[in-house]
C-alpha positions, 0 to 999 in steps of 0.5 A, a space after each residue: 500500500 502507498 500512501 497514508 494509512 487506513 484508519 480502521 475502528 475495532 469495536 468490541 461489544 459485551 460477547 465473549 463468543 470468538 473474543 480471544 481468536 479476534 483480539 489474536 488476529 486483530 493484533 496480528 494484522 496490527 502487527 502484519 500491517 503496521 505501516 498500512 493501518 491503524 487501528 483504533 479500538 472502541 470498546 462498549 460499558 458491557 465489552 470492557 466487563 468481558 474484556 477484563 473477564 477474558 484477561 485481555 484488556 492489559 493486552 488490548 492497551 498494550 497490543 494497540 496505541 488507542 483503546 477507548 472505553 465506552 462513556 455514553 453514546 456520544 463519548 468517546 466522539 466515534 459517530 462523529 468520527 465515523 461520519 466525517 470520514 476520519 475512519 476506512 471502516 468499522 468492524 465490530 467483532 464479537 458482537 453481540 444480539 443485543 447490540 446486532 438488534 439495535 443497529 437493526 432496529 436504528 437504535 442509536 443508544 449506545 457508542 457502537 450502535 450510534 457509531 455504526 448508524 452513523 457509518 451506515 448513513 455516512 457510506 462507511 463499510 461497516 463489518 459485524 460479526 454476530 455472536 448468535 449467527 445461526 439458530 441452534 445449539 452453540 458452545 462456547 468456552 468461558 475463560 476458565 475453560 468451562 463449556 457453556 451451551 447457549 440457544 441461539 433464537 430464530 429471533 436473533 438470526 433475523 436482526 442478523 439477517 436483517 443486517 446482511 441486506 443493509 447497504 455498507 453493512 456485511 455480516 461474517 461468522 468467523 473472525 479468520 474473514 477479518 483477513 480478507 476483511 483488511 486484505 480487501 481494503 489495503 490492496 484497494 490502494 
């Protein structure tokens, strides 16, 4: 890539779900592209909860320059951000039903969800993955290495689904696609 870097916002919600196989990529890509991309990292009131229960939030100041934590829809100033362009994209990844609804509904009450409106108004892409993708049984492992079985509901699949078919928004399961996710963008130049 030539020229300045991608700026990119990493929003982290209150789910758990594939949150340390994020944090790694993400520092991965951080440290693989450093010259390419900067990543700025916004995390909600429930995601700093679940940060610190997973023991990745020292890692997450560490691993990135910028780390904020959620005051109020409004502060840190990230919709405004988002919205004036200062940002590529935004990726929110785990991300979880509660906060998939709202962006689906066009509640704007929390930082990621305003921010993720106010990039969706403003034309910038906008990748989310949802901790409840598909209906059914899933397992997830908690930090101290105990199964825990959730139920995912028809309900929550169709805020997901109703997020696939808004425009600049894609939806992905798995957090190896935030590969292809920053490979698109960086070879976009």
């Amino acid at each position: 890539m030539t020229g300045a870097k991608k700026r990119i916002a990493w929003g982290i919600t209150g789910a758990g779900e594939k949150l340390p196989e994020t944090y790694a990529i993400m520092k991965d890509i951080k440290d693989k592209y450093q010259d390419d991309v900067e990543i700025r990292v916004f995390i909600s009131k429930s995601g700093d909860q679940v940060v610190k229960y997973y023991g990745i939030f020292r890692d997450l100041e560490t691993s990135f320059d910028n780390v904020w934590v959620e005051i109020n829809a409004n502060s840190p100033f990230l919709a405004g951000q988002i919205q004036l362009g200062k940002f590529d994209f935004m990726v929110i990844a785990p991300c979880t039903s509660n906060t998939v609804a709202k962006i689906s509904l066009r509640i704007a009450d929390t930082l990621l969800t305003n921010a993720a409106i106010m990039g969706q108004k403003a034309g910038i892409p906008l990748y989310i993955m949802p901790s409840d993708f598909k209906e059914g049984i899933v397992v997830t492992r908690l930090p101290n290495g105990k199964d825990l079985e959730l139920n995912i509901t028809k309900e929550d699949v169709e805020h997901v689904d109703r997020l696939a078919k808004m425009k600049n928004t894609h939806v992905f399961e798995h957090p190896d696609h935030i590969y292809e996710i920053f490979s698109k963008h960086i070879r976009s130049d």
